[in-house]
N, C-alpha and C positions, 0 to 999 in steps of 0.2 A: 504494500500500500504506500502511494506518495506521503512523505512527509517536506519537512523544512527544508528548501532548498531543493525541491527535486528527488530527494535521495531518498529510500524506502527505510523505515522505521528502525530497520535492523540493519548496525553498518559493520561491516568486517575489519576488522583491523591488524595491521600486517603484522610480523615476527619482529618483536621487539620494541611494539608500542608501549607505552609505558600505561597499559589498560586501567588497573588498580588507581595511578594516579589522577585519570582522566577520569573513572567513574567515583572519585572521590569528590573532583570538583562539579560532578554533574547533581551529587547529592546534594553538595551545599549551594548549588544556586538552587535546584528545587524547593530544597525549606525556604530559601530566601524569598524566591516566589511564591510559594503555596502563603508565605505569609502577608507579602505585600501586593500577593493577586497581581502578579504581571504574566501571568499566563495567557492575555488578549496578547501581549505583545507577540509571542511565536506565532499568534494569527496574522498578523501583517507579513511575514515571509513564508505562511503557508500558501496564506491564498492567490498568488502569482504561481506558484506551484502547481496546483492542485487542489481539487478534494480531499481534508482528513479527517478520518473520523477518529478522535482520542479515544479512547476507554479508560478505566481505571483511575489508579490512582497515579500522580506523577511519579515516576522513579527512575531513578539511572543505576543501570547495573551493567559490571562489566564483568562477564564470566566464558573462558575460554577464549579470549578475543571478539567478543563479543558483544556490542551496548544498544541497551534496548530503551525505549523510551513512550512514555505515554503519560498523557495529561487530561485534567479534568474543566471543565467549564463552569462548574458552578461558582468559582470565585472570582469570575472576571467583573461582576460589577459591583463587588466589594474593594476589588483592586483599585478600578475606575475612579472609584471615589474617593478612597487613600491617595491618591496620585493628582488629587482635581483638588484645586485652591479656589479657584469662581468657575463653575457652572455655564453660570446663566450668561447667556452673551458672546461663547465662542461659536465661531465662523468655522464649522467644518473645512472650508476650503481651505482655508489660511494655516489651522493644525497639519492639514494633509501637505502644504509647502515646507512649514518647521520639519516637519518628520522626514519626507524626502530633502532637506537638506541636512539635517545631521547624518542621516544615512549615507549620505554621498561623503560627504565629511570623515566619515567611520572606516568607510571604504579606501578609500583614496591613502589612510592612512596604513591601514591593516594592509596593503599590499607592500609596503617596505618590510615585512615582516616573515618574507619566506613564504608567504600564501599565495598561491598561483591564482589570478582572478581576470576574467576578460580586458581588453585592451581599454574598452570605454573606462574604468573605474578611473584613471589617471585624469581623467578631466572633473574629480572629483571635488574640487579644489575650487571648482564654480557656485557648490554647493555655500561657503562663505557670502561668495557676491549676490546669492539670495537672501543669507539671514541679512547682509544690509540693506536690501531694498525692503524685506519684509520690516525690518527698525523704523527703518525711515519713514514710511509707509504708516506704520502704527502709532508711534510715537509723533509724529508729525499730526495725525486727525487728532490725536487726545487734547494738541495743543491749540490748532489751528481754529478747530470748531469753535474754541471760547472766542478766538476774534473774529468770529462768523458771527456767534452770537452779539460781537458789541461788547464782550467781559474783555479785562484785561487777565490774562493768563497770570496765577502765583506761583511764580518760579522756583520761589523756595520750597513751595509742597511738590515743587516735580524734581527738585534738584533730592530733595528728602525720598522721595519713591523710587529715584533712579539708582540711592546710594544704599537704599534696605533689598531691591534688587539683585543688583549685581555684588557687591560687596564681601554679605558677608560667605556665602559658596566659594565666592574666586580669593580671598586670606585664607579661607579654611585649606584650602589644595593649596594654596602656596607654603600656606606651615607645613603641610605634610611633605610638600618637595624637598625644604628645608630640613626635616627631620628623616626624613626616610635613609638617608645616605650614610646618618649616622646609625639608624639602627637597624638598616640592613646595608650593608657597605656593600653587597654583590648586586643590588641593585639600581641601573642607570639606566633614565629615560633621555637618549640624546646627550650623553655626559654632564659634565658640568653645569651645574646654574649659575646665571647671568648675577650680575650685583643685583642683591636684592630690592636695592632703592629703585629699579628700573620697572619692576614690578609695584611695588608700593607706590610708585606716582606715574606709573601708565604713562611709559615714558619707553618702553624697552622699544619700542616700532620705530623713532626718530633716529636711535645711534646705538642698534645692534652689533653686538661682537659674538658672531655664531659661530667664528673658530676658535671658540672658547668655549664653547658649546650650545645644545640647541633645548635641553630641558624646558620644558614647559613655553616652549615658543610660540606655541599656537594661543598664545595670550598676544599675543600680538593683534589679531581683530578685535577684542577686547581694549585694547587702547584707544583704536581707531573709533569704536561708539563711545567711550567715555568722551574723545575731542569733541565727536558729533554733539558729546550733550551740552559742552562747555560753549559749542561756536550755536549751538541749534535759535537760543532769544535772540540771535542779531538775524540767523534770515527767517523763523518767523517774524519777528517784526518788518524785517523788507518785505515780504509777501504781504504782508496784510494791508503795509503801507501802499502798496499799487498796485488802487482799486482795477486797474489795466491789463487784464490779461500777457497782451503781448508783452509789457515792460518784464512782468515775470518770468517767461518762457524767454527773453534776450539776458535776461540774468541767469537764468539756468545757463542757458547756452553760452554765454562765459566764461562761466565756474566750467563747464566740460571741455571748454575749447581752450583755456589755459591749465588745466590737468594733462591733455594731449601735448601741446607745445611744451611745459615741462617734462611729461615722461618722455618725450623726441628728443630733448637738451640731453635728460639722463643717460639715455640708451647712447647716445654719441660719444659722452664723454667722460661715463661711468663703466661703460659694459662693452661698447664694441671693441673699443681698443685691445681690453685683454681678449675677446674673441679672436680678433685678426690676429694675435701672437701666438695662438693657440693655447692658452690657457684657459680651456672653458669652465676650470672647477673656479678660478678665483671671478670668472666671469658671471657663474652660478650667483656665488656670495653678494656681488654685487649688486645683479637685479633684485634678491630677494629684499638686499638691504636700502636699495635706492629707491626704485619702483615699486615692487613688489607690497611691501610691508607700510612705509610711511603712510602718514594721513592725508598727506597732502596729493596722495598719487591715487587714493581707491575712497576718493566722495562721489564717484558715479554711480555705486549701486544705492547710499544714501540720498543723495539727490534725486534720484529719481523716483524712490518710494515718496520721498516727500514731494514731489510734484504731483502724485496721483493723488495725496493726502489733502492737494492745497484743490485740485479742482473737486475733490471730496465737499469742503467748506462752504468754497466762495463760488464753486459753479454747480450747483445739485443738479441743475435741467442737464448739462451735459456729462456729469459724471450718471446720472439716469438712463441718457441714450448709453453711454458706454456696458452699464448691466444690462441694457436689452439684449448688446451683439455683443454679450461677454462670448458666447460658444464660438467666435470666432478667433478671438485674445488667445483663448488655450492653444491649438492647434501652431497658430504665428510665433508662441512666446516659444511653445517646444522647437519649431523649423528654426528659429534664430540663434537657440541653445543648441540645437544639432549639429545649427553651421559653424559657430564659433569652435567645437570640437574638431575639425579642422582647420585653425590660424594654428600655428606655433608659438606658444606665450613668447619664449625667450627668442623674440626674432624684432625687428625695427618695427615692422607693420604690429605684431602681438605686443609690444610695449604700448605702442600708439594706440592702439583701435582698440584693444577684447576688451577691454575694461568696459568701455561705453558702452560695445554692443551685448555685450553679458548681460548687464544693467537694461536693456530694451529688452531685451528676451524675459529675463526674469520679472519684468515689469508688466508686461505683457501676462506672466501666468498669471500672478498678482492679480489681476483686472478678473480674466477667465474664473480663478478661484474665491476670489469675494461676491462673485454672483449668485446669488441663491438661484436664479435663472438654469445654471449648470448644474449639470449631476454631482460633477464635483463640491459644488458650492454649500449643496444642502444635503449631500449624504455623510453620514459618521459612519468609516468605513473602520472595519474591527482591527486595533491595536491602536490606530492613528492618533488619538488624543491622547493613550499612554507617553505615548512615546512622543508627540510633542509637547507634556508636560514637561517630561527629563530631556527636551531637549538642551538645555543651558547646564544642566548637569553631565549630562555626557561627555558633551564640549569640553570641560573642565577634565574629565578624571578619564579620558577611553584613554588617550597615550599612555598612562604613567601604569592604565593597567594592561595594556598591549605589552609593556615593557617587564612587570611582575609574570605573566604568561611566558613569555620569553626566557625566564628564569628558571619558570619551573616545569616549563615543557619546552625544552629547547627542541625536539625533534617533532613536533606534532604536525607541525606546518608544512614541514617537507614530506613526513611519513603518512598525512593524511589529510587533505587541506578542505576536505570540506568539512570533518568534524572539526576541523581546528577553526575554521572559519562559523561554527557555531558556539565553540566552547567561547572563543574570545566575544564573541557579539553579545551572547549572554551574561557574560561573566562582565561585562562591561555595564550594560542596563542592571544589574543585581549591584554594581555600586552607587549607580548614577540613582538608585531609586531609593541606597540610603544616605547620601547626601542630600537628595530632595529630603526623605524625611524627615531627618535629622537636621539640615541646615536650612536649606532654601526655603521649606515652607515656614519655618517658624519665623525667620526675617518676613519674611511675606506677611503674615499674621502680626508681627511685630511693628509692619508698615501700616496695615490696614488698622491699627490701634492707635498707634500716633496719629494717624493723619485726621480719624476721629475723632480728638482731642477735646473738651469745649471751646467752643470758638469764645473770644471775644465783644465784647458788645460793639468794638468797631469794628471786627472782624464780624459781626453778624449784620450789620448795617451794611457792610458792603457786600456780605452774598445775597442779600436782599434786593438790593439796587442791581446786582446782577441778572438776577432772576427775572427782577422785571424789566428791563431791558430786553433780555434773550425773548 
């Protein structure tokens, strides 16, 4: 019978697998799920498979080379709920982009790992330039709308929701990068960590030193939306300042046409040079550290979520016609993402162009999956809101446990790569689901408590006059 992945429920495992150790960690992600109900989530990589039908009770057992596996459904929407902070008001389409962009995310990484995986996964790394358009995107209507409405936006209560957010997840994985070395010395994710002050002030993306190592690098888009929140009240306020369509749309187009002639300067005179000498490793370092990484080089997939945000606001008649012919959006945003998997990032044209056109493409699904018009839009399709609950948790912790995996199953990837390619993807959402627990929801509930503070009698005078304004 199909399971996960294609592969039949019972998988063979070769002479000198390290079976016992592998059915040991199958045991402890099962408790780990059977307690926090993430067993929807193997439904999102069944159902691209196949029909499966589970029985039993969950178990992993590994007897004579042997691992067999099966699971139960009646905890998935207890899980659901364990894993759900607000309910009320998620956009099925928009979870289903989060999801497939951590996934892609997941991917793209897990195949530096010894795991054989089709050739597409390398373009996995596009998956980032949607979580900025979907930021931009989101964050931008939360903001936008108050000056739709005539309120002026309170910075301080966004700057306070953006810091109980992200905060305290991304300290908590930084203590542990910091401590792990010490109390497991065999274990390195990408060697060495960067000073740590580069992390503490989301700074490491400006003046990376990644031949010194690459630990926890992928905190690097992480920087790039804390600038976004720092630089975000000076262009909402330009948007809202020009009542003008097009004055907006020549401002965008600015900011994208001087990100281009920057990354064009870069590539000239950061990266090609050591190309044409044939040094293409330090030509690597380069782009990742010129172009690549910087803030100043990757506002196109942020800008352009906020562009659809701002005609969200201040144009509803045409952000309306656009959810009528959202089913057109989807199909255009995938052909756009298809063709950008043929540019070659590390090339003149892919310095200059992918970034924008990634940013269209991904903007594009954007539009297709906020339509409740779309099948995508209004269906909750099984795993998909698990999993783009943890997705900001995964983000955080998949490497450093890709890298413990590596440790302790040094041969799994080569000797068997699609259980390995289950073990680490499970064994990855079974952490990310107790850092949600444990971290990210309680700041979350910790945000949602402060932010309902008692207001003020000027402070209530003024949401009043808002109110009736809007």
């Amino acid at each position: 019978m199909p399971g996960p992945f294609g592969l039949k429920t019972s998988w063979s495992i070769r002479p000198g697998f390290r079976g016992r150790r592998v059915g040991d960690i199958f045991r402890l992600v099962a408790n780990i799920c059977s307690v926090i109900g993430l067993i929807d989530w193997l439904r999102l990589f069944v159902v691209p498979c196949g029909s499966v039908y589970f029985a039993g009770h969950l178990s992993g057992q590994v007897s004579s080379g042997e691992l067999r596996i099966a699971a139960p459904y009646n905890i998935v929407h207890r899980g659901e709920r364990l894993l759900s902070h607000h309910d009320a008001g998620r956009a099925p389409g928009i979870d289903l982009l989060r999801a497939l962009a951590i996934a892609a995310v997941m991917l793209y990484h897990i195949s530096s790992h010894g795991i054989a995986l089709p050739a597409f996964v390398e373009h996995g790394w596009m998956g980032v330039d949607l979580f900025f358009v979907l930021s931009g995107y989101l964050i931008g209507w939360q903001v936008l709308r108050e000056y739709a409405r005539g309120a002026a936006p309170r910075w301080r209560r966004f700057m306070l929701s953006r810091a109980f957010r992200i905060l305290p997840a991304y300290y908590t994985v930084l203590a542990l990068y910091l401590l792990m070395p010490v109390l497991l010395p065999q274990w390195r994710e990408g060697g060495d960590l960067q000073a740590p002050w580069k992390f503490l002030t989301f700074t490491l993306n400006l003046h990376p030193e990644w031949e010194r190592g690459t630990a926890y690098s992928h905190a690097w888009s992480l920087c790039v939306e804390e600038h976004f929140y720092l630089l975000f009240p000076v262009v909402a306020w330009s948007i809202a300042a020009r009542s003008r369509g097009w004055l907006v749309a020549a401002l965008a187009a600015g900011i994208v046409a001087v990100g281009m002639a920057l990354r064009a300067w870069l590539w000239s005179h950061q990266v090609a040079p050591y190309l044409d000498a044939g040094d293409t490793a330090t030509a690597m370092r380069q782009f990742i550290a010129t172009i690549y990484n910087p803030t100043w080089s990757r506002l196109d997939g942020l800008l352009a979520g906020v562009m659809l945000s701002a005609v969200r606001a201040f144009r509803p008649a045409w952000w309306e016609r656009l959810m009528c012919r959202a089913w057109l959006f989807l199909p255009l945003g995938a052909a756009i993402v298809a063709g950008c998997t043929r540019m070659q990032p590390v090339s003149a044209t892919g310095a200059v162009f992918l970034f924008p056109v990634v940013a269209l493409g991904c903007a594009c699904l954007v539009v297709g999956a906020a339509s409740p018009r779309t099948w995508l839009g209004r269906q909750h399709l099984p795993g998909v809101r698990p999993l783009a609950v943890l997705a900001f948790s995964l983000y955080l912790t998949h490497k450093a446990v890709y890298a413990a995996l590596d440790t302790a199953l040094p041969d799994v990837g080569r000797q068997a790569p699609a259980s390995a390619l289950l073990i680490y993807a499970s064994v990855s959402v079974a952490v990310a689901a107790l850092l949600y627990l444990a971290v990210e929801r309680p700041g979350l509930r910790l945000r949602d408590r402060w932010l309902r503070r008692p207001l003020t009698v000027a402070s209530r005078y003024r949401c009043a006059d808002e109110q009736s304004s809007g």
